[in-house]
N, C-alpha and C positions, 0 to 999 in steps of 0.2 A: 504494500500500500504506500503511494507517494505520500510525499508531505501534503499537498493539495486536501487528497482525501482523508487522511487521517486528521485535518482540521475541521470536514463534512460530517466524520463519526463524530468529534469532540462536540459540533453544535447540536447535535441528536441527541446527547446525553439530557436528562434532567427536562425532558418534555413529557406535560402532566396527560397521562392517557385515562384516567379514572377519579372519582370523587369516591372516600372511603373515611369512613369511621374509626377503621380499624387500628390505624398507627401513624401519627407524623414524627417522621425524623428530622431534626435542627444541626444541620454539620457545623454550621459555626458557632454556634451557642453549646452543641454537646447536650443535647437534649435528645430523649427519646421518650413519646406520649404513646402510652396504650389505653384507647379507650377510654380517655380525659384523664388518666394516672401517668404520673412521670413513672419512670421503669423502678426509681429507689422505693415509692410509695407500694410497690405492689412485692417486687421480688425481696425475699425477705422476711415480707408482713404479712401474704395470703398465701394458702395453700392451693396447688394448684388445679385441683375441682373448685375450688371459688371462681378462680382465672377462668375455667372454661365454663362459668357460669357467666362472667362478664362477660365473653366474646361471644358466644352464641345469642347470648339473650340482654347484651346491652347495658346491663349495671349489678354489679357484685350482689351474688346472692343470698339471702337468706340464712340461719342455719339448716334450716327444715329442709329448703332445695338444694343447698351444699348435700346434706346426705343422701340425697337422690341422685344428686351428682355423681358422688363418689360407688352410690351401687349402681348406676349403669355400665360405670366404669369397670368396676370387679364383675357384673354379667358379660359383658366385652372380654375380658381378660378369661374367664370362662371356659365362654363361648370357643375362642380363638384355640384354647391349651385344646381342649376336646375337637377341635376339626385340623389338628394339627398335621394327620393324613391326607386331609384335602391339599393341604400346600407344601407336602413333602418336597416334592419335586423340586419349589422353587428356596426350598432350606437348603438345598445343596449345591447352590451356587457359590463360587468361591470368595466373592464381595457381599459383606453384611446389606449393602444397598441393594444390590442386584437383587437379594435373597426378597428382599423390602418390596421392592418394584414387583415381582413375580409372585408373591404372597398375595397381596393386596388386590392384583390383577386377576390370581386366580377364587379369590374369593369371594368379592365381593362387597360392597358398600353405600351401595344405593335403595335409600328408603324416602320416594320422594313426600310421604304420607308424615313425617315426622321427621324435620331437620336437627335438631339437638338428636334426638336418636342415632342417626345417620353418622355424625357425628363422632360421638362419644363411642359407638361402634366401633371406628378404624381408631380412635385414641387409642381404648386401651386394648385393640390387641394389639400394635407397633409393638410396644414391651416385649410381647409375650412371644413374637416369632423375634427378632432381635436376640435375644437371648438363651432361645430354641437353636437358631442358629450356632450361639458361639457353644453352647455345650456340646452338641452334637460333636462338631467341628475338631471337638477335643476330650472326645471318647466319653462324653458325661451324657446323664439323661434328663431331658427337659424337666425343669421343678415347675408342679402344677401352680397355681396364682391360689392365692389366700383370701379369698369373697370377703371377708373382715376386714383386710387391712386397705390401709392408706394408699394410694397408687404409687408415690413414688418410693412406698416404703416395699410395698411389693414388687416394682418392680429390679430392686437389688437385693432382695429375698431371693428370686424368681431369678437371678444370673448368679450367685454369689451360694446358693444352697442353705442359707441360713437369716435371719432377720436383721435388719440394720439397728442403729443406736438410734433414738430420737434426732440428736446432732445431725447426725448423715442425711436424716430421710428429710430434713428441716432442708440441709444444704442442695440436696438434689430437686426439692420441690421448688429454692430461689434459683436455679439452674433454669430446669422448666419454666418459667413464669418468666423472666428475662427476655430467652428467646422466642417466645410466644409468635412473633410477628416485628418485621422491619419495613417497614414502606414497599415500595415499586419493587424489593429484590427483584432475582433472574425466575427464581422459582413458584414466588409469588404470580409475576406477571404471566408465568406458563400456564398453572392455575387458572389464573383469570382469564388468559385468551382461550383456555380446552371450553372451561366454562358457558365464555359468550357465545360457542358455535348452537350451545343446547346437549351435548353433551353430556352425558351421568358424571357423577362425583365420581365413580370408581376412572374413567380416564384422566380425570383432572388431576387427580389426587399420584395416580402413577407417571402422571405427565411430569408433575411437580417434584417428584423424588428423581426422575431423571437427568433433572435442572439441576439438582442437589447435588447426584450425585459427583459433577465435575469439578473436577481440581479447584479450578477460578473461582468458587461458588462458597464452596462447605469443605475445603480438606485441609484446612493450616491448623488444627489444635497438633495433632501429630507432629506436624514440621516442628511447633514449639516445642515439646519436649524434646525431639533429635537436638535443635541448638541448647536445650540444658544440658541432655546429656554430654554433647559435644565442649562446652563450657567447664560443665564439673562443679567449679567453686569460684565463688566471687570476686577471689584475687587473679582470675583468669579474666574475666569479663572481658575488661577493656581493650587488652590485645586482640581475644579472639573476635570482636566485635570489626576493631581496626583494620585486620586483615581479608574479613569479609568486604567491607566496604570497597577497601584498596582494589579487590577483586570482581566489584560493579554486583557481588548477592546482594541479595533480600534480605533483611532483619525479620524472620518469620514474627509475628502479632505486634508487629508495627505500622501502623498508616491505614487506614481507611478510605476509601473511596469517595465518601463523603463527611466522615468527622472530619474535622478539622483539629478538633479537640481532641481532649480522651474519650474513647468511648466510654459512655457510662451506665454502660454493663458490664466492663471492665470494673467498675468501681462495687457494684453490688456485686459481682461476682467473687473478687475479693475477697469482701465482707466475708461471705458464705466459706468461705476458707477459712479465715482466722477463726467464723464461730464452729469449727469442727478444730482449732488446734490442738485444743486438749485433749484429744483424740489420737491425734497424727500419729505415726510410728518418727521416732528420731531422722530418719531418708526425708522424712516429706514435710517435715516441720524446716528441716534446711534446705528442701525444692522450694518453699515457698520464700525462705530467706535469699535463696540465688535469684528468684524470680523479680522480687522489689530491687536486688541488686542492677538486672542484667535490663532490669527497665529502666532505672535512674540513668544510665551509661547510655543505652541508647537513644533515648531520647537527647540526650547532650551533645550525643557524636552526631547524631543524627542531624540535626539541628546548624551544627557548626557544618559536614557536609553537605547539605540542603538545605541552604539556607532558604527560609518562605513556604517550605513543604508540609510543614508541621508533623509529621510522623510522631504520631503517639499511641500510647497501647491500645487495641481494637480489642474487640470483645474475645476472640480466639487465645489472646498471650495469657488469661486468668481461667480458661473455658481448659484450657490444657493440666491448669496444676491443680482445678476441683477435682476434674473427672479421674484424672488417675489416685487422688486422695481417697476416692473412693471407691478406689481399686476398678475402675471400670477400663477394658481392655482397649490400647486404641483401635482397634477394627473397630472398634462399637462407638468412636466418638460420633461419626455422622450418624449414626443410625438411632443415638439417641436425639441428637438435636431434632433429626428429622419426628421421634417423637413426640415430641413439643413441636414446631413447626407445622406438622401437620392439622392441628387444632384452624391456627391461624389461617390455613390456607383453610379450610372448610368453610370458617368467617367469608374470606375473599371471594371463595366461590357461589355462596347463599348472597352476600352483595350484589355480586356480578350478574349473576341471574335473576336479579330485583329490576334492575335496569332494563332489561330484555335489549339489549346493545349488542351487535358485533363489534368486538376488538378488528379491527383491520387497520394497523399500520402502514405508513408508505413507505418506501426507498427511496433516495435521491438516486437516480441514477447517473454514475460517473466512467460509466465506458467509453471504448472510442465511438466519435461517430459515426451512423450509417454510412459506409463506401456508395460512393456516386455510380449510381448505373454507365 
């Protein structure tokens, strides 16, 4: 792509194709609204059946509809363990996403008679093949779901063979709730154009994980832990930061697309680490001290190299040192986001088809011109 046209892509970025409820992002202010809640007010402070009482149904629930919430969710997780034959097939794909995309597809999800059902359906089994997958994968057998418990308490019950600590299941519920939904994302907008054609949730939904599943999109938690392990210890940082640069890489869970700022679910997410520290084993008590390390440096270096870029922590540099504190595998990082993200895109798609709109974007077109007869 010439210079020419890669300034035609740069003026196509950030053009509004939809009106939505669901989340405005503020890159330069560092702002993230869900749902008229800033991201700190909600991850954190609600558990994440409230969240998907907000999103579906527009204002934080009830306790009476929270626990409804939460047993649609355990009939979901259910439901999913016992049809776990229906989507053998696609448990044996070697990418937890692929596994995702081919479950989902072979299952089914469309109940246009009850959208919060529909819903809450594909929420909580994601968990339950996700973690069908990685045990299998590693000679174990799927642990059935616990109708009782908490979703996100069950769902690391359900990968791990045993129940989490209050702490954990608190920190993975402000995990979930975080990610819930980010503006126009890649995955979002696929969502939303599967949607416009009329299309079932079950396409939109497989559409959207497909989005997910590429590099560009949903895959840097992992990169972050390779540069800690690469790093090791805090009196490394700065070198091994130096020599990256010098070498024209990436600072994996640095910069954003549109922060300009910190991301600030970087900042809750955080949070949700420190309140599991007293927990930590000694390793991950000092991941998290190399991690505030190997951020203060980069952003410094970063800064003085690019100067005006503003590269700062994105929501993946803290998404990387919760998720392995809680022992969850990185094959499983996208596929738990995609957990949570999928809520959000159900929201998008019940929008979207409120509208009765086709998405049809245009091209500029920038080839050569037609040859003269």
């Amino acid at each position: 792509m010439d210079k020419s046209q890669n300034n035609v892509a740069a003026g196509l970025e950030g053009i509004v194709v939809a009106n939505t409820q669901m989340s405005m992002v503020d890159g330069q202010a560092g702002r993230l609204v869900l749902r008229g809640y800033e991201v700190g007010q909600l991850s954190g402070e609600v558990s994440f059946e409230q969240a998907c009482g907000l999103f579906l149904d527009g204002a934080l629930p009830p306790a009476k509809d929270t626990e409804a919430i939460g047993q649609a969710l355990a009939a979901a997780r259910v439901e999913a363990f016992d049809g776990l034959d229906q989507v053998k097939g696609a448990l044996k794909q070697d990418d937890a996403m692929a596994a995702l995309r081919g479950a989902v597809g072979q299952w089914g999800i469309e109940d246009p008679s009850d959208r919060r059902a529909a819903a809450l359906r594909l929420v909580g089994a994601l968990p339950v093949w996700s973690t069908a997958w990685w045990r299998m994968r590693n000679g174990q057998a799927p642990v059935a779901p616990d109708a009782r418990a908490a979703h996100s308490a069950d769902t690391l019950t359900m990968l791990h063979g045993c129940a989490p600590s209050a702490a954990k299941r608190r920190a993975l519920d402000a995990y979930l709730v975080a990610v819930i939904d980010h503006g126009m994302n890649a995955s979002t907008f696929t969502a939303r154009v599967v949607a416009s054609t009329g299309a079932d949730l079950t396409s939109a939904v497989t559409a959207a994980i497909g989005a997910l599943s590429g590099p560009l999109h949903g895959g840097a938690p992992g990169p972050v832990l390779d540069m800690l392990d690469a790093i090791g210890h805090a009196d490394r940082a700065q070198a091994w930061i130096e020599t990256e640069l010098a070498q024209g890489r990436r600072i994996m869970g640095m910069g954003h697309r549109v922060y300009k700022v910190r991301d600030p679910r970087a900042a809750v997410l955080e949070r949700a680490v420190e309140g599991i520290e007293g927990e930590l084993t000694g390793k991950t008590a000092q991941r998290l001290a190399l991690a505030h390390a190997v951020e203060a440096h980069a952003q410094a270096m970063l800064e003085a190299a690019k100067p005006g870029r503003k590269l700062r922590a994105n929501v993946e540099f803290y998404t990387a040192v919760l998720l392995e504190a809680l022992e969850l595998p990185r094959e499983l990082f996208a596929a738990t986001f995609c957990a949570s993200r999928a809520l959000g895109w159900c929201a998008h798609v019940f929008e979207q088809r409120d509208t009765g709109r086709l998405l049809r974007p245009r091209a500029r077109y920038v080839g050569p011109a037609p040859k003269a007869a």
